[in-house]
Structures are given as C-alpha cells and as structure tokens.
N, C-alpha and C positions, 0 to 999 in steps of 0.2 A: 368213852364216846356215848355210853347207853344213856350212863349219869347226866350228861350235859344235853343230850335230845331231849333226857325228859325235864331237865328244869326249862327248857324250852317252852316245852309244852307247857308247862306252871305259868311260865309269864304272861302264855298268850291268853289259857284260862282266866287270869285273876285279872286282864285289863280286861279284857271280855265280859266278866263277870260284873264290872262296874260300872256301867251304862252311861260312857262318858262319851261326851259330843262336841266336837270341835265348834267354837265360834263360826259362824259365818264371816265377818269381818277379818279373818283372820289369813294373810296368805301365806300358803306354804312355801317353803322354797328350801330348796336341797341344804343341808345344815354344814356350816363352815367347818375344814377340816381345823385340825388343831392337836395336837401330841404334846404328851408330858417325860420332861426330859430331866432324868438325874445326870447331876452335874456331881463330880468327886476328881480332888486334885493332892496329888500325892510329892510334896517338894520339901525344902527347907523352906522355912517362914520368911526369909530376906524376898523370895521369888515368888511363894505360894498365893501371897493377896493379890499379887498382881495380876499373874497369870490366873485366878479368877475372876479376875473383876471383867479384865479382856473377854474370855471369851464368852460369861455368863452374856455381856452390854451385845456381842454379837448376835448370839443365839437369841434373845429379847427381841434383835432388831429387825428379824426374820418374820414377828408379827402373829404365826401361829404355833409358835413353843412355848410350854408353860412350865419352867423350874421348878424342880423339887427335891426337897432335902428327904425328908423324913418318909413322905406320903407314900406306902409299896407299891400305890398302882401306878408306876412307873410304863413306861413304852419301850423308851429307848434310855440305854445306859452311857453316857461318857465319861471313860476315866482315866486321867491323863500324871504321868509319872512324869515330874518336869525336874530334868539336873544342868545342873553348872558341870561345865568340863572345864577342867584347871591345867595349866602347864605344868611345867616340872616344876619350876618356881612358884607356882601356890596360886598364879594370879589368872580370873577368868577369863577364857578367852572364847569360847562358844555357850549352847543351850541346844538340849538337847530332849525331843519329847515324844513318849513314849503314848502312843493313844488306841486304846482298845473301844470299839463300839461295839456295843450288845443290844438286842431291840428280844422285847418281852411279848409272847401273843397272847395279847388284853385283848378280847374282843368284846367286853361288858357293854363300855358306852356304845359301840358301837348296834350291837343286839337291843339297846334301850331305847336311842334316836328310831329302828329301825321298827320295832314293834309300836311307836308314838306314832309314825306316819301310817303306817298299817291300820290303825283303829283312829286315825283321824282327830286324836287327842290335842286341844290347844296347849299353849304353854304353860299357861296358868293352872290349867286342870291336871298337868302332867308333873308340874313340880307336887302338887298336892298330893297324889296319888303314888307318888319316889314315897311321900313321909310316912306312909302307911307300913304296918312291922311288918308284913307280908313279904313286899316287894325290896323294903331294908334286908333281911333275911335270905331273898335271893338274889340278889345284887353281892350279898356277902359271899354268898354260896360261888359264882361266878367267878368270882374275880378270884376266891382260891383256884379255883378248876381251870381258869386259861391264865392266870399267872405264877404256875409253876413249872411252864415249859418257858425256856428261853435259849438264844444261839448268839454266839461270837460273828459279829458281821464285819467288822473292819479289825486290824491292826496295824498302824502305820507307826513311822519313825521320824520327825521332823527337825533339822538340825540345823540351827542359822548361826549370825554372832550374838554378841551377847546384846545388842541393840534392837536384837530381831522378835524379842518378846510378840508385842503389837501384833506384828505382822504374820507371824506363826500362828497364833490363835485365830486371824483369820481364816488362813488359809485354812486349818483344823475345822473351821463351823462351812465356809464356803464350800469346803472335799462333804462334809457331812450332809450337806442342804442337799448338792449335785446328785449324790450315788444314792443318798438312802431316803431323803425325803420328799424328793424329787417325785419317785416313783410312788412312794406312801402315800402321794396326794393325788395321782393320776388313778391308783388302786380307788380312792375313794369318792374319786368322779367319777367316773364307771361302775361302782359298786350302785349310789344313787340314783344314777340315771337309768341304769336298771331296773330299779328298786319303782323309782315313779312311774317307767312305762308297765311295770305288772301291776303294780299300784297308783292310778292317776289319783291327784289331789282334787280334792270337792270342786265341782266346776259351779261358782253360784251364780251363772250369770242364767243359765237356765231357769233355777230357783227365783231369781230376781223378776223374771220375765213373766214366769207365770203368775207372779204378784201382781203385775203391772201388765194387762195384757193388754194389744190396741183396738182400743174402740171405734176407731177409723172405717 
C-alpha cells in the first residue's frame, strides 16, 4: 500500500509539473463506464466455435464490454468449460456448462480519467502527455501493482438440451450483466459524481461574461 500511495503521488507530481490547461470549449462530462473482458472456452471443437461466437456477439451487445484475448489488463474473467452429455448409446442428448467469473482490481484507468479531471486536462493534451516515458512507466508500474490481486466471483452450472446452445449463453452474459456489472456501473456513477462535486468542472460561462460585460 505504501508503494502504490506514492506512485500516486508521482502521477499527480508529473501532471502538475506540466502546465497543462484544459480548452475552454471543451465540456467535461463524467466519462463512460466500460470494462475489459477475457473471454476463454474450454470444449471439443464440434461445440467450441459456437459456443463462442454466442456469447462473445452477447457480451458486444451490452455496448460497454471490450473483448480480450491476449491484453493482461483484463477486469473480468469468463471462462467457460462447455460438454456434450451422451447416453449410454453414444448419442447426445444434453449440454452442459461449467462458468467460473473472476473480476481483476485494475484500478489504472480508473486513477488516469480521475487525475485528468482533477487538473482539468483536455483530451487532446491528455492523450499527448499518456506518450510521455514518464507516465508510460507508471501506468506500467500500476497496472503490475493492482493486477496481481484477483477473486473467484461467480461459479454456475448451466445445463439445457442440446438445442439450448443460444439460449444458454445468453442466459450466462444476462446472469453476468445482472450481478456483477450491474453494480460495477453503479460503483462508477457514484464514484464520479463524487469525484465532480469535490472537483467541479471549469464553469466558463463566468469567464465568458467577463469578456463580454454589459454596457447597458
């Protein structure tokens, strides 16, 4: 905890240090939530395409999830163990799916949006200032430091016929929207709107006024 107070302190230091000033033109407005979700399917190859293609086209449809294969700064984990149940005679008669949720505490982007509203940073000046090796370096630093804790948040069992592909995999993204992200986005209305009443956004219409005062 000491470590990650003081790269804290490094962040606010070096946007501080950079005498960056928000457009006037420019409105602020609470930043859209949005989570990154690894996707991993564990099946024989007859079922495996499928049963990603489903739930991947759900979780997309959701509008603020962003799939990921490779990239570690993951959020939340999905990964789902999908089998054929066969009778005695060999031939399939259900499906059967195994879904573990894991949710990773990243709080990087989150500490980055939050320190760009704090110093009043435009978009344009704030993408420029990420490319800087400083802020590279501790963005690096970060994201080792809150993504090596993570916890087991869901494990369910879902078992239909074997027609029930589709409709399984929704259920699976709609169970995971309801319990886990549901609240993930309620966490991050509340965390901003907190965030704006201790930190209100440039008000320029005062600014504006005194450009323009009346001669009346």
């Amino acid at each position: 905890m000491k470590t990650f107070a003081l790269l804290v302190i490094s962040v606010l230091f070096i946007v501080a240090s950079m005498s960056i000033a928000t457009s006037d033109s420019e409105k602020v407005e609470i930043p859209k939530y949005s989570t990154k979700v690894r996707l991993g399917i564990s099946a024989r190859e007859e079922i495996k395409n499928e049963v990603y293609s489903y739930l991947s086209r759900e979780l997309r449809s959701l509008g603020d999830v962003k799939l990921i294969e490779n990239d570690p700064n993951w959020t939340w984990s999905i990964q789902v163990v999908a089998m054929q149940v066969k009778n005695r005679a060999g031939y399939d008669i259900a499906v059967a799916f195994s879904v573990v949720i894991e949710k990773r505490y990243n709080v990087v982007e989150l500490l980055l949006l939050a320190v760009q509203h704090v110093f009043q940073i435009s978009s344009e000046e704030w993408d420029e200032l990420k490319k800087t090796k400083r802020m590279i370096d501790l963005e690096k630093a970060f994201t080792m430091l809150s993504g090596s804790q993570s916890d087991i948040r869901g494990h369910w069992l879902r078992v239909g016929d074997t027609e029930d592909v589709q409709r399984l995999c929704k259920m699976i993204v709609a169970d995971f929207d309801a319990e886990h992200l549901k609240k993930d986005r309620e966490t991050w209305q509340e965390l901003w709107e907190d965030l704006f009443r201790r930190y209100p956004p440039k008000d320029d219409s005062s600014k504006e006024n005194n450009s323009n005062p009346n001669t009346d």
